[in-house]
N, C-alpha and C positions, 0 to 999 in steps of 0.2 A: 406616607412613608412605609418602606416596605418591613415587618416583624417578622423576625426569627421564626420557625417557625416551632420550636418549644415551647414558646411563650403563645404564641398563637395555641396555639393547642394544650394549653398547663390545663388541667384540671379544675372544674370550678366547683366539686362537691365530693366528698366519701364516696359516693357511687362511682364518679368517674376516674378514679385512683383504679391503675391497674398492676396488678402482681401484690397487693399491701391491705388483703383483706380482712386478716386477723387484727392489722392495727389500725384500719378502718371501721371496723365493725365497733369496736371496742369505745373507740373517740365518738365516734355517733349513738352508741345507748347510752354513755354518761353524760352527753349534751341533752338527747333528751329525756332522760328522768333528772338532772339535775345533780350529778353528781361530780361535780368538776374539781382537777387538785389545781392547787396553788402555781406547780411548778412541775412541766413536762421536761423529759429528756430526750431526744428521735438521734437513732445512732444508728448507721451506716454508711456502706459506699457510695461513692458520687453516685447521681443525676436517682438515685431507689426514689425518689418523692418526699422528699424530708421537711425541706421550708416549704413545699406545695402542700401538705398535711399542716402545718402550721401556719399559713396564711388561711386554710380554708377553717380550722377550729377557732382562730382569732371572728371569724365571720360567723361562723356557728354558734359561739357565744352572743356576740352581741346584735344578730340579726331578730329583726320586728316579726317577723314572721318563718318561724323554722319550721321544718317538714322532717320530722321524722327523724331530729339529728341534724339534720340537714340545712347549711342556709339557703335562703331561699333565691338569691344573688340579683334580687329587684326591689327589696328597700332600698334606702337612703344610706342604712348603715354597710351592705353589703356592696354595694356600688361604690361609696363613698372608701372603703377599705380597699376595695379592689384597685381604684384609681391614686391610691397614697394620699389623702386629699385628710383621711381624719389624722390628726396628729397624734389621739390615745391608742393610736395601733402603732408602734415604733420598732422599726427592723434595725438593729446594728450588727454591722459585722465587725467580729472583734478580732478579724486577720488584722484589720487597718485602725482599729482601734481597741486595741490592747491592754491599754496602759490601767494606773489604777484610778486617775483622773476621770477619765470618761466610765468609768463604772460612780463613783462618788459622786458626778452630776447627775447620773441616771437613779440613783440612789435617792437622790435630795430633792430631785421630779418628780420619785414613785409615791410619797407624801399626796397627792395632789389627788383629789375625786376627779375621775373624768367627764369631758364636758359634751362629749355628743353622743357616746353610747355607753352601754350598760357598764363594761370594765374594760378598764387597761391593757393591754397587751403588748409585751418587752419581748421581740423575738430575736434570740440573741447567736448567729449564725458564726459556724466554725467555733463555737466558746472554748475550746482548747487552747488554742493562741491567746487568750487568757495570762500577761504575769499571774506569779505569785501572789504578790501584791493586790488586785484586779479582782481575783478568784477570793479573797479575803475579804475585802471590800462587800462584795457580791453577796459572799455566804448570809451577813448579817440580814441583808436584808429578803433573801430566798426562806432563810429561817422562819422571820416573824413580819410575814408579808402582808401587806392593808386589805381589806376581803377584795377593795374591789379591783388588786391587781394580779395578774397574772402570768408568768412565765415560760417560754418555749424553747430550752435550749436546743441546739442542732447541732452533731459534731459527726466525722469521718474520724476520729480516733480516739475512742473511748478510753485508753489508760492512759490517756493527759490529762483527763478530769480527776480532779481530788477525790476522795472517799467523800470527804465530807460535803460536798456538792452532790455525788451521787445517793445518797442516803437520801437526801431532801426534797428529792424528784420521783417521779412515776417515768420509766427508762419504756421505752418500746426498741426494738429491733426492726431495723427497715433490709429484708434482703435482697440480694439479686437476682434482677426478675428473670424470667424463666425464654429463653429464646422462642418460644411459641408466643408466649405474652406479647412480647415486642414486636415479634413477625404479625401477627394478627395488628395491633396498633400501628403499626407501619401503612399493612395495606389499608386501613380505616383512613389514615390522614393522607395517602396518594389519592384515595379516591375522591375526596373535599378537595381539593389542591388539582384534579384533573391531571393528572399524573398516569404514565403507562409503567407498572413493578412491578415486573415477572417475579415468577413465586423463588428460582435461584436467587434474585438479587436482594429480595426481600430478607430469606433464610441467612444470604451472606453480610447485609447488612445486621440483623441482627447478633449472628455469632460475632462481627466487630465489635460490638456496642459492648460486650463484657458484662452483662449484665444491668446494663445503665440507659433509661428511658431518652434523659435528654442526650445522651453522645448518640441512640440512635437515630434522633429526629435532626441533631446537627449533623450528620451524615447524611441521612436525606435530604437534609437541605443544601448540600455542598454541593453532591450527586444533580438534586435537579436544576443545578443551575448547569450543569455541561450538554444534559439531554430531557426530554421529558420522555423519551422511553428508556427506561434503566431495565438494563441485561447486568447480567454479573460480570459479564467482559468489561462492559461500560462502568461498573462502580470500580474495577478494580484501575481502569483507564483514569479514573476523577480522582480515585483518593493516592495515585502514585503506590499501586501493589504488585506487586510480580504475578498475583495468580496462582490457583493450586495447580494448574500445567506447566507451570515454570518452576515452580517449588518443586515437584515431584519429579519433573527432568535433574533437578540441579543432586537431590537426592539419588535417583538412578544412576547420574554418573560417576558419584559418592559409589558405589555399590558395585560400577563396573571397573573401578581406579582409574578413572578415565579421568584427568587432573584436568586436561586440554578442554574439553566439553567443557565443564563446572566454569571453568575461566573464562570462557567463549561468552558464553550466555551469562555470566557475570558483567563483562563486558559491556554486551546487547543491553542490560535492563540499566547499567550505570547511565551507557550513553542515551537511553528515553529519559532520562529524569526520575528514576525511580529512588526512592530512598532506603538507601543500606541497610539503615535500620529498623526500617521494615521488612524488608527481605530479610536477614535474620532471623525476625521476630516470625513471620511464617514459616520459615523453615523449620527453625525450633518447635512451635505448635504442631508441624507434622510429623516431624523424627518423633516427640512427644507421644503423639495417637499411635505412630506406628510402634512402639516402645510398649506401649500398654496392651496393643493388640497382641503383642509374643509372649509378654508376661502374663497377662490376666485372660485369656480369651473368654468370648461371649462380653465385657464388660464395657457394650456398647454403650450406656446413659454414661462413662466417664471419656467418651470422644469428643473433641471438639466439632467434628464432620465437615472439616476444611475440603477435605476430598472423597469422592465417592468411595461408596462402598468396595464395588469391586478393584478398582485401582488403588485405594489402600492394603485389600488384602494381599494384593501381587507383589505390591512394593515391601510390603512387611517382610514377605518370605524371602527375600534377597537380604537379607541382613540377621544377624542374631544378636540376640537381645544384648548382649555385650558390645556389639559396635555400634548399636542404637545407644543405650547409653553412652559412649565415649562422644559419641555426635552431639548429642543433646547438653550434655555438659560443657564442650567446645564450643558451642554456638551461644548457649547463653552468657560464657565466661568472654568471649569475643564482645558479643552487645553490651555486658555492663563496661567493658573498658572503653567504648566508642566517648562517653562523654571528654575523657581526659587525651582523647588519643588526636595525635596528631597530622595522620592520614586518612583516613575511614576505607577508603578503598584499597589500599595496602591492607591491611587487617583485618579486611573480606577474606582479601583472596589467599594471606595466610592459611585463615581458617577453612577456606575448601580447599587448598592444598593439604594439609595434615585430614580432614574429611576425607580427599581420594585416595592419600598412601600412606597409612597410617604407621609406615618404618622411619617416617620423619621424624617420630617420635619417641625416645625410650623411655618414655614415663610409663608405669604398673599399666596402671587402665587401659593404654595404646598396646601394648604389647598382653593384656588378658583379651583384647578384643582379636587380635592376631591370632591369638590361639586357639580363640573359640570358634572363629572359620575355619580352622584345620582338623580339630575334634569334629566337628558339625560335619564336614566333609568326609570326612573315615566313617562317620557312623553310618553316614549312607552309604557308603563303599565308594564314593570318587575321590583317589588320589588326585591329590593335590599336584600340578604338575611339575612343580620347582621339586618334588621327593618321586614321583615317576620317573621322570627321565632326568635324575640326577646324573651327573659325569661322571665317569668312572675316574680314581685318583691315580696319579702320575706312582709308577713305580719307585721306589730310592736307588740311589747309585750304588751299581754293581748288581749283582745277581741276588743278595741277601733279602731275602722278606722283611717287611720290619718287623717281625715276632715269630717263630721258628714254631709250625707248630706242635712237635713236642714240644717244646718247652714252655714255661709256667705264661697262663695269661695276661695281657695289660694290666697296669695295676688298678683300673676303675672296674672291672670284673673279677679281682681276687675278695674273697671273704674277708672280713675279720679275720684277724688271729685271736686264737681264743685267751679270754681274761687270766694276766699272774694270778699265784698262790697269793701273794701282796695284793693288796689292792691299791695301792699308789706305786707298783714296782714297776718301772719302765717296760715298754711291751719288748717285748723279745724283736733281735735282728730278724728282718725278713730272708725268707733264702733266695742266694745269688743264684739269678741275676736282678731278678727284680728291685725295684727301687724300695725309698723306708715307707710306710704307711702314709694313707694321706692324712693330709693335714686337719683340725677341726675339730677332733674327738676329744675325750674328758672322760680320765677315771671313772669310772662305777662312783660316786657317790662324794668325787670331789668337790664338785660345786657347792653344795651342802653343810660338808667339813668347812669348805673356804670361804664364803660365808659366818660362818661363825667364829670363824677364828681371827677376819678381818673388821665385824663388824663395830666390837668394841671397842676399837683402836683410831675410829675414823670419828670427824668433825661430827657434832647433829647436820649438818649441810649437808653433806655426804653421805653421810651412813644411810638412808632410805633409798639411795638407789641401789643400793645392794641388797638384792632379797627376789624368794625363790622365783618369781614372775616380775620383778622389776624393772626400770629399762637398760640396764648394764648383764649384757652372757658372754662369756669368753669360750674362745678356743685356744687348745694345747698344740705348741707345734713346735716339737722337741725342745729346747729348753727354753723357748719364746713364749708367753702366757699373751694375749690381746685379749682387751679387754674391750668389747663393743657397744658402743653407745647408741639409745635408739631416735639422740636428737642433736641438733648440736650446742642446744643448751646443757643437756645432760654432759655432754663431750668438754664443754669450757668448766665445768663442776669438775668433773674426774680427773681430768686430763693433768695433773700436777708433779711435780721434780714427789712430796713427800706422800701423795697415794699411790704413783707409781712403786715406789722405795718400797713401803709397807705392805703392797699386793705380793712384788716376787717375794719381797721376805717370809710371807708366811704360805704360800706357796711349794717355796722351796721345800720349805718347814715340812708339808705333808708330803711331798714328791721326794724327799731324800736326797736330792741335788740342786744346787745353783739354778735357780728360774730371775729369768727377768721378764719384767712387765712393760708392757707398752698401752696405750691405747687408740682407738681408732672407731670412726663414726660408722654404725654399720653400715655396711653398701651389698652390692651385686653378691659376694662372697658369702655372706654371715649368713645363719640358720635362721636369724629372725627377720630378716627383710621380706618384705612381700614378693623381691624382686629372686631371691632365693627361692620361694613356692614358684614363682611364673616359670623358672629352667627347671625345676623339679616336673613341673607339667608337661613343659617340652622336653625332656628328654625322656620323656613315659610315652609319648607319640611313637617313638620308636619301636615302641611292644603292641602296637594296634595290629590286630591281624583283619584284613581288611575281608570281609566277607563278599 
């Protein structure tokens, strides 16, 4: 019968554990000078060697003949442990046996000398999934354990263990292993197995695996069930991948607003049988690299090396680091909804439509990523063509200009008027013809005064949103006060018939006229929106002199 081939190949000693040499080395000189605790803890992510480190110290202790640490995996006890055959070696996994019951039995067993080798071994896999209850049970006897038994908890999420469980253990850290690791152990077991693994498919295998021995051996063994010569073409063929030449196309057309393209070969890879979310999930990994490349240059050891060198550098430079990020975060915010979603390929192609034209969107981050192609493009001096050969504007009926020029300028290129002898005294008439000021401004030092003279008068509910950085800032706009809120939690607090009352009232009070108050959630308009700084940006494009 044919064996996986992880398990075909598990480790049978501390020497053959690869990537886990600090907490190999460490397990092999306390077996052999004899220094062994009561109760191990092995924590990390999937397939690092966690229960292969604790099946082989369960063997190291009770093996007739050790080497060096080492069992020697041809007594009777090491064979006999290897084949599940002794009963004083016990694996539970406590995903499936959880409860505080099956800890209490194992409890009232631990009692008992063991009957075919030296000590006991309770190797107790995932012990997070542990109740309450379970972990309680347990503690007593992890505390004041019989000499000849001993302990190997295993877990992927160490803050589900209790303090009190981990005080009582000796904790090691299993990391993940290092893609050369795995690349070299890959072509070690193609080459037992008769296997042809080009060094691509090796590399690309291993950068799948995330760090994880056994997902990269289950990968080989998926792989070589389609071909026994694996290319990187062919692994990407066996495991349903788009491929970094398809990911980096679907990106470039991202880059060229070519929607049609993106969708095309979206298309193409739905109808091979590829899976969406996997495409995604590559995609994201390269906007990702390419993201890092603009931000951090040189900071190659934090690449994934999806795609070559030179072809990432090329692709990188068609983009600035703000529309890599808006991509990068589209793409993963697309993939987490896929589990709930109810088309998958509809909300692909969403998401590479807003990827190629990113005006689909008037969210901040869609429009700072707009901007920052058009800044990028002036610094280099290529106008941008939608502001080069902009259309000349239709003149107005009749011969009149719409602004005469003697006469005074538009009112968003007139100055201030300069500040009353008052300092809450209404600004003076503008001269005719022009309009009243704009709207938005605030006495010298009213917010301050109004503030103070509001605060005491308001609920404790209320009153903390008012204050000099809060989330509540108003604009004045002649006898209208708005009062801006920066959520709309904030906005259902303020928003009241008797805070309104009380704002113009005292308002009024410092301004020397009748003010009413309103309120309103900030938006596009207010000083404090992010979406306020993003036109502030864009209408500063206008003063670019383009060298």
């Amino acid at each position: 019968m044919y064996q996986a081939l992880y398990r075909t190949y598990r480790p049978a000693s501390f020497d053959d554990v690869v990537g886990q040499r600090a907490v190999t080395e460490t397990l092999r000189r306390q077996v052999a000078e004899g220094r062994l605790s009561h109760a191990y803890l092995f924590t990390g992510t999937r397939g690092t060697g966690k229960t292969t480190c604790a099946r082989i110290l369960a063997k190291a202790v009770n093996c007739q003949h050790p080497v060096d640490g080492n069992p020697c995996n041809a007594c009777p006890a090491c064979r006999g442990i290897d084949e599940g055959t002794i009963l004083d070696v016990l694996e539970i996994d406590a995903a499936s046996n959880s409860g505080v019951d099956h800890i209490r039995s194992l409890r009232e067993d631990a009692v008992y000398a063991p009957a075919e080798v030296k000590r006991r071994v309770f190797i107790i896999d995932e012990v997070h999934m542990l109740s309450t209850a379970a972990f309680n049970a347990l503690l007593k006897i992890i505390e004041e354990p019989p000499e000849h038994l001993m302990f190997i908890l295993a877990t992927t999420e160490l803050q589900k263990v209790p303090a009190t469980i981990l005080s009582r253990c000796q904790r090691y850290s299993f990391r993940r292993l290092q893609s050369s690791d795995i690349e070299a152990r890959l072509k070690y077991v193609a080459l037992q197995e008769h296997l042809s693994l080009a060094d691509d498919a090796a590399r690309l295998l291993a950068q799948l695996a995330d760090g994880g021995m056994r997902d990269a051996l289950n990968l080989l063994d998926q792989c070589a069930g389609v071909s026994d010569r694996l290319t990187a073409e062919s692994v990407y063929a066996a495991l349903g991948l788009a491929g970094e030449q398809r990911s980096a196309a679907i990106l470039r057309a991202a880059a060229d607003h070519d929607a049609a393209a993106a969708l095309t070969m979206l298309s193409d890879l739905y109808s091979a049988g590829k899976d969406l979310a996997a495409l995604l999930s590559e995609l994201t990994s390269l906007s990702r690299d390419l993201l890092i490349r603009r931000t951090i240059p040189g900071a190659s050891s934090l690449l994934s090396g999806l795609c070559s060198e030179s072809e990432a550098a090329a692709l990188a430079a068609r983009f600035t680091p703000a529309e890599l990020l808006r991509i990068t975060s589209l793409l993963q915010q697309t993939a987490s909804g896929f589990a709930r979603s109810a088309n998958r390929r509809i909300d692909a192609e969403l998401c590479l439509l807003r990827m190629c034209d990113p005006s689909l969107s008037l969210e901040a981050e869609a429009l700072d990523a707009r901007l920052s192609r058009v800044e990028e493009q002036l610094r280099s001096g290529v106008v941008p063509a939608a502001q080069s050969a902009a259309p000349a504007l239709p003149a107005p009926a009749g011969d009149t200009p719409p602004w005469d020029d003697d006469g005074p300028p538009p009112i968003w290129e007139q100055e201030p008027p300069p500040p009353p002898d008052d300092r809450y005294a209404p600004p003076p008439e503008p001269p005719a013809p022009a309009a009243s000021p704009a709207s938005g401004s605030l006495p010298v030092g009213f917010w301050a005064d109004f503030i103070a003279a509001v605060r005491p008068a308001l609920s404790p509910m209320v009153r903390g949103f008012f204050a000099a950085s809060g989330p509540v800032t108003a604009e004045l706009e002649g006898d209208t006060l708005t009062l801006f809120c920066a959520s709309d939690m904030v906005k259902r607090m303020v928003d009241r018939p008797e805070v309104c009352a009380l704002a113009g009232q005292k308002a009024g009070a410092l301004l020397g006229r009748p003010v009413q108050a309103r309120v309103a959630l900030a938006g596009a308009g207010s000083k404090s929106d992010a979406f306020g700084q993003l036109i502030s940006r864009a209408r500063g494009l206008d003063n670019v002199t383009v060298k």
